[in-house]
VEXTORNU-822290 format. One record per residue (C-alpha): residue number from 1; x, y, z; residue in one letter. Coordinates in steps of 0.2 Angstrom, whole numbers, plus 5000, padded with zeros to 4 digits. Layout:
// residues N
> NUM	X	Y	Z	A
...
***
This chain:
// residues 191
> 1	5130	5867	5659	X
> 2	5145	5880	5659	X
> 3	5151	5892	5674	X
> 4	5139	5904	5677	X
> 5	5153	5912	5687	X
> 6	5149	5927	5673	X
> 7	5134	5931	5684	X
> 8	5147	5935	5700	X
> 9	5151	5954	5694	X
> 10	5133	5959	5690	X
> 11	5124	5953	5702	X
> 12	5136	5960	5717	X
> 13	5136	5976	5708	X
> 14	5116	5978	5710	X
> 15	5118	5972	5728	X
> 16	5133	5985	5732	X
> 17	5124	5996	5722	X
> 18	5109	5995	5734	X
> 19	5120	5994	5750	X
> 20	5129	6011	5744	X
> 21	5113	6019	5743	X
> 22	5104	6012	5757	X
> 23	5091	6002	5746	X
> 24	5092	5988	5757	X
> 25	5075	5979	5753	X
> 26	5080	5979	5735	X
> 27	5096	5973	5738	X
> 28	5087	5956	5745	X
> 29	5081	5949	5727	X
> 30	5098	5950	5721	X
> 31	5106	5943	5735	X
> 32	5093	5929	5735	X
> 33	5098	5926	5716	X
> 34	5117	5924	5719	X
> 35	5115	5911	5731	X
> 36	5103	5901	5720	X
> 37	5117	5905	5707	X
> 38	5129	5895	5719	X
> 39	5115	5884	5725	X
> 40	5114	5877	5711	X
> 41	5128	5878	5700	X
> 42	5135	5868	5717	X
> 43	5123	5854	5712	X
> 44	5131	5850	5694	X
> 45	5145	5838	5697	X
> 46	5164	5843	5691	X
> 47	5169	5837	5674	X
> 48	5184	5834	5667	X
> 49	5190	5851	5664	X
> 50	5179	5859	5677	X
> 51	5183	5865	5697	X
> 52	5174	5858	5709	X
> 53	5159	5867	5710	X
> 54	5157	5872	5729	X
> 55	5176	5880	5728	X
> 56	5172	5888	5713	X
> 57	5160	5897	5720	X
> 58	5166	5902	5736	X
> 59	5173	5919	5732	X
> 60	5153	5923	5729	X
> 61	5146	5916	5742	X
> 62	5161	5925	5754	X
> 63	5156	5942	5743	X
> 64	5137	5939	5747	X
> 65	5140	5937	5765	X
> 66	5149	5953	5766	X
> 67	5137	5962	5760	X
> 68	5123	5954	5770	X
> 69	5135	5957	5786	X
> 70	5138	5977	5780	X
> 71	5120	5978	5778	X
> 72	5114	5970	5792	X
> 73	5127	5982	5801	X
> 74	5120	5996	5794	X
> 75	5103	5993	5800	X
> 76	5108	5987	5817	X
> 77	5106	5971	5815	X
> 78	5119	5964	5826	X
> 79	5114	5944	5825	X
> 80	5112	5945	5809	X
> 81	5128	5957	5805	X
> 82	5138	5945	5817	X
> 83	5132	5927	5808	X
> 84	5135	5935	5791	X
> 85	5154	5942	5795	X
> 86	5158	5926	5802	X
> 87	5152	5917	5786	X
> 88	5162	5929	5777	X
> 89	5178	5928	5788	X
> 90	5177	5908	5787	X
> 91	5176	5908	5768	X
> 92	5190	5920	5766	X
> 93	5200	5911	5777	X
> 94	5198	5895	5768	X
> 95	5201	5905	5750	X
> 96	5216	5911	5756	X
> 97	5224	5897	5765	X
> 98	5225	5905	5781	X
> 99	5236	5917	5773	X
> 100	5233	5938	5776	X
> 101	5226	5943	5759	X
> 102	5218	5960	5759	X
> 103	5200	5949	5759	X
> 104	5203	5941	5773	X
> 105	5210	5958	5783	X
> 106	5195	5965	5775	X
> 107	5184	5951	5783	X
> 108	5193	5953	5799	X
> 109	5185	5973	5798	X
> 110	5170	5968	5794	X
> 111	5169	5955	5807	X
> 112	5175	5968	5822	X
> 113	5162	5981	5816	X
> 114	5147	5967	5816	X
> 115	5152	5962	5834	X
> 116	5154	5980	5838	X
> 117	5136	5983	5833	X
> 118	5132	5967	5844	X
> 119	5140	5974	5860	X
> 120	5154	5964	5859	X
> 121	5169	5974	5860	X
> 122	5181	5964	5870	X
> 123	5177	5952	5855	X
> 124	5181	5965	5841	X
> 125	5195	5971	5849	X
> 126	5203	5951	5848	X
> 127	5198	5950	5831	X
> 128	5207	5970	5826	X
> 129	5223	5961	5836	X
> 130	5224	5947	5824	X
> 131	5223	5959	5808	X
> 132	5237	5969	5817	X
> 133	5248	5980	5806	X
> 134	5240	5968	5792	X
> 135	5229	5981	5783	X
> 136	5245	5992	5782	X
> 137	5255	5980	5772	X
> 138	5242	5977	5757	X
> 139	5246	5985	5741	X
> 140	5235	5983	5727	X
> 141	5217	5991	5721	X
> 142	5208	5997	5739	X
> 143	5223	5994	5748	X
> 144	5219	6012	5754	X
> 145	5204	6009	5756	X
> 146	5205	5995	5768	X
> 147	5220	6002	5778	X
> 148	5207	6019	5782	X
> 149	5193	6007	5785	X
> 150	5204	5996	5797	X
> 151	5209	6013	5806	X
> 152	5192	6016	5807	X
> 153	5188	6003	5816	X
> 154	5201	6004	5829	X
> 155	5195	6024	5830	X
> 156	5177	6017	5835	X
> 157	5179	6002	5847	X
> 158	5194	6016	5856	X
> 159	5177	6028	5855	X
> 160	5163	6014	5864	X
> 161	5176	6010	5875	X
> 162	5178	6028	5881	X
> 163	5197	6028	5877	X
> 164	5192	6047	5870	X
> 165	5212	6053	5869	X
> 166	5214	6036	5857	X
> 167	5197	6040	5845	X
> 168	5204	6058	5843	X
> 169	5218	6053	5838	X
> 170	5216	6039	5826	X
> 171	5201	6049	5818	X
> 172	5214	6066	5817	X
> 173	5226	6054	5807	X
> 174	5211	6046	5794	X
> 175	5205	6067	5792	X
> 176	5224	6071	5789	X
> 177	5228	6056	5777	X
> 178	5212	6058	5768	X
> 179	5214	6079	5766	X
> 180	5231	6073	5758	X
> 181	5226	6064	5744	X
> 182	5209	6071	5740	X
> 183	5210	6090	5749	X
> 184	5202	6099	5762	X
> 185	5185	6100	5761	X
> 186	5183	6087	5749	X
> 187	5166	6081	5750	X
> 188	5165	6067	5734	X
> 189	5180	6059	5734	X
> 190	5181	6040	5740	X
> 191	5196	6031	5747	X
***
């Protein structure tokens, strides 16, 4: 049998697909195929010229769980949004070697938001410490992306925890860098 890996970039495009536009109950039959994707390519033993199949799949199943954990955010699902960014954050971690690769300060984001939504800020504000100035050093495709999301974050757990002077100004410097590039007003544009 040969690496299905091919089936990685569809599947999570119909699953981001339906988490962009708030199609959350038809994002589950995808999301149920990618992990019997991994499921069971995991059960083929390695050959010769083949990875282990359990690392091979990883990145999927750490892609899969974030977007379980950004859906389950979304809906306000905070057990589920919490048990989902932690088995995203654990994945990337191991990926990465404990190195900070933009998926794991992206993971660390993710993982904040999901505890925010669970009440836990103290927990999310821990977890924003470890990213540190992390999200600012990526370069690469959505670094941008990532540095405004992890801003973001900082601007909403500063806002629950009434810190009001903090929000405003964290939020002020995502609407100034953002006008910047794309221009006031800008309604379509996406960082």
């Amino acid at each position: 049998m040969g690496s299905m890996i091919g089936y990685h970039p569809t599947i999570l495009t119909h699953i981001s697909y339906c988490h962009d536009f708030s199609k959350y109950s038809h994002a589950q039959p995808f999301i149920s195929a990618a992990i019997s994707v991994c499921d069971n390519a995991e059960k083929v033993p390695p050959g010769p010229l083949l990875l282990d199949r359990v690392q091979e799949f990883m990145p999927l199943r750490a892609d899969i769980h974030g977007l379980q954990a950004a859906i389950a955010t979304e809906i306000g699902d905070s057990v589920y949004a919490v048990e989902y960014a932690h088995k995203q954050f654990n994945l990337q971690i191991q990926l990465a070697n404990r190195q900070m690769t933009q998926k794991v300060v992206k993971a660390h984001t993710d993982l904040a938001m999901a505890l925010m939504v669970s009440g836990r800020y103290d927990d999310a504000g821990a977890v924003l410490d470890e990213v540190g100035d992390a999200a600012a050093t990526q370069d690469g495709d959505g670094s941008i992306h990532l540095q405004q999301k992890t801003v973001f974050a900082r601007a909403w757990l500063a806002y629950l925890n009434n810190n009001l002077d903090e929000a405003w100004d964290l939020f002020s410097a995502l609407k100034r860098e953002r006008e910047s590039i794309l221009g006031v007003n800008d309604r379509q544009g996406v960082l």
